[in-house]
C-alpha positions in Angstrom: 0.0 0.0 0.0 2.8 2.6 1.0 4.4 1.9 -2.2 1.3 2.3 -4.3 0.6 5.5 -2.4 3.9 7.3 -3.0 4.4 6.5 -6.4 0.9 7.6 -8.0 0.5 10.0 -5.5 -3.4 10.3 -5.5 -5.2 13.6 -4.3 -8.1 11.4 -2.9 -7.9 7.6 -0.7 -10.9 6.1 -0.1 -10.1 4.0 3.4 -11.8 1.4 4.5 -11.2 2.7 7.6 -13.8 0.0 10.1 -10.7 -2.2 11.5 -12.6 -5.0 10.8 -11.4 -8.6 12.8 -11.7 -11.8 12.0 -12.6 -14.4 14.9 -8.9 -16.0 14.3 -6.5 -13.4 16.1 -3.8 -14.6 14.9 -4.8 -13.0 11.6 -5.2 -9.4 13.0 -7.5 -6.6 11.6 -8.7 -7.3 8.1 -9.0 -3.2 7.0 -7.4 -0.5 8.2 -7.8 1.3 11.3 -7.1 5.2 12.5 -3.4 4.7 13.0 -3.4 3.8 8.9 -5.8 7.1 8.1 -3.1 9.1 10.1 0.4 7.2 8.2 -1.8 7.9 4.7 -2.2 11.5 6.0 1.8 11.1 6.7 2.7 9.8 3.2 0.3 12.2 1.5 -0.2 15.0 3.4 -1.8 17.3 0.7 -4.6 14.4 0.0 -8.1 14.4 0.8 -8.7 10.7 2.6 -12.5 9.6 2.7 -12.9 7.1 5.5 -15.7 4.4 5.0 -16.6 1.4 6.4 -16.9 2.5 10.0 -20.2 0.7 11.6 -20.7 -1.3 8.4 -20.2 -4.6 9.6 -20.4 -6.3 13.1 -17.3 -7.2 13.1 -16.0 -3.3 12.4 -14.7 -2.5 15.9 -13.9 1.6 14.8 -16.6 3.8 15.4 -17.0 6.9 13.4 -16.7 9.0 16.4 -13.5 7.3 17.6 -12.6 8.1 14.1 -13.5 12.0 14.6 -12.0 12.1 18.1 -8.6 10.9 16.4 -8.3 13.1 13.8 -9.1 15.8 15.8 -6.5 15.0 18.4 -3.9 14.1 15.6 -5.4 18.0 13.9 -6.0 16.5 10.2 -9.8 16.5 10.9 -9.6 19.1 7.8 -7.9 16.5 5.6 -10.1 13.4 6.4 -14.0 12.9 5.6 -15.6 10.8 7.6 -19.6 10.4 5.9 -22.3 9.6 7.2 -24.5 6.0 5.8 -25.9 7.7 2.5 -23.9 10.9 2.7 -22.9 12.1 -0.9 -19.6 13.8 -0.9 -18.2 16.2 -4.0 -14.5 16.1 -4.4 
Protein backbone atom coordinates (compact mmCIF):
# COMPACT_ATOMS: atom_id res chain seq x y z
CA UNK A 1 0.00 0.00 0.00
CA UNK A 2 2.84 2.59 1.05
CA UNK A 3 4.42 1.91 -2.23
CA UNK A 4 1.31 2.34 -4.33
CA UNK A 5 0.62 5.53 -2.43
CA UNK A 6 3.89 7.26 -3.05
CA UNK A 7 4.37 6.46 -6.42
CA UNK A 8 0.94 7.64 -7.96
CA UNK A 9 0.54 10.03 -5.54
CA UNK A 10 -3.45 10.35 -5.51
CA UNK A 11 -5.16 13.60 -4.31
CA UNK A 12 -8.10 11.44 -2.93
CA UNK A 13 -7.88 7.57 -0.71
CA UNK A 14 -10.89 6.10 -0.08
CA UNK A 15 -10.06 3.96 3.36
CA UNK A 16 -11.81 1.38 4.50
CA UNK A 17 -11.21 2.70 7.64
CA UNK A 18 -13.79 0.00 10.10
CA UNK A 19 -10.75 -2.20 11.45
CA UNK A 20 -12.59 -5.02 10.81
CA UNK A 21 -11.36 -8.61 12.75
CA UNK A 22 -11.66 -11.76 12.02
CA UNK A 23 -12.64 -14.43 14.86
CA UNK A 24 -8.92 -15.97 14.35
CA UNK A 25 -6.47 -13.42 16.15
CA UNK A 26 -3.81 -14.56 14.95
CA UNK A 27 -4.85 -13.00 11.58
CA UNK A 28 -5.19 -9.37 13.00
CA UNK A 29 -7.46 -6.63 11.61
CA UNK A 30 -8.69 -7.27 8.07
CA UNK A 31 -9.02 -3.25 6.96
CA UNK A 32 -7.45 -0.54 8.20
CA UNK A 33 -7.78 1.33 11.27
CA UNK A 34 -7.06 5.16 12.52
CA UNK A 35 -3.39 4.73 12.96
CA UNK A 36 -3.44 3.80 8.93
CA UNK A 37 -5.78 7.14 8.12
CA UNK A 38 -3.11 9.15 10.07
CA UNK A 39 0.39 7.18 8.15
CA UNK A 40 -1.83 7.92 4.74
CA UNK A 41 -2.19 11.54 6.02
CA UNK A 42 1.77 11.15 6.70
CA UNK A 43 2.73 9.77 3.23
CA UNK A 44 0.31 12.21 1.46
CA UNK A 45 -0.25 14.97 3.44
CA UNK A 46 -1.85 17.34 0.75
CA UNK A 47 -4.58 14.44 0.01
CA UNK A 48 -8.07 14.35 0.77
CA UNK A 49 -8.74 10.75 2.59
CA UNK A 50 -12.51 9.56 2.69
CA UNK A 51 -12.86 7.12 5.46
CA UNK A 52 -15.70 4.40 5.03
CA UNK A 53 -16.60 1.45 6.45
CA UNK A 54 -16.89 2.48 10.04
CA UNK A 55 -20.22 0.65 11.58
CA UNK A 56 -20.73 -1.28 8.44
CA UNK A 57 -20.25 -4.58 9.64
CA UNK A 58 -20.44 -6.31 13.13
CA UNK A 59 -17.33 -7.18 13.14
CA UNK A 60 -15.98 -3.32 12.41
CA UNK A 61 -14.75 -2.47 15.86
CA UNK A 62 -13.92 1.62 14.83
CA UNK A 63 -16.62 3.77 15.36
CA UNK A 64 -16.98 6.85 13.36
CA UNK A 65 -16.68 9.04 16.41
CA UNK A 66 -13.55 7.35 17.59
CA UNK A 67 -12.56 8.08 14.14
CA UNK A 68 -13.50 11.96 14.63
CA UNK A 69 -12.01 12.09 18.06
CA UNK A 70 -8.64 10.87 16.40
CA UNK A 71 -8.28 13.15 13.83
CA UNK A 72 -9.05 15.80 15.77
CA UNK A 73 -6.50 15.02 18.35
CA UNK A 74 -3.94 14.13 15.58
CA UNK A 75 -5.35 18.00 13.91
CA UNK A 76 -6.04 16.47 10.18
CA UNK A 77 -9.80 16.52 10.85
CA UNK A 78 -9.60 19.10 7.80
CA UNK A 79 -7.89 16.51 5.57
CA UNK A 80 -10.06 13.36 6.45
CA UNK A 81 -13.99 12.88 5.62
CA UNK A 82 -15.58 10.80 7.60
CA UNK A 83 -19.55 10.40 5.86
CA UNK A 84 -22.35 9.57 7.19
CA UNK A 85 -24.55 5.95 5.84
CA UNK A 86 -25.88 7.74 2.53
CA UNK A 87 -23.88 10.90 2.68
CA UNK A 88 -22.88 12.08 -0.90
CA UNK A 89 -19.60 13.85 -0.90
CA UNK A 90 -18.23 16.24 -4.01
CA UNK A 91 -14.51 16.12 -4.40
Amino acid sequence: MENNLKTWQPDVVVVNAGYASLAIDELGPVTMGKEDVERINYLLPDATIVAIHMEALNHCVLSRNELKDFVAEKGIEDKVIIPEDGQLISL
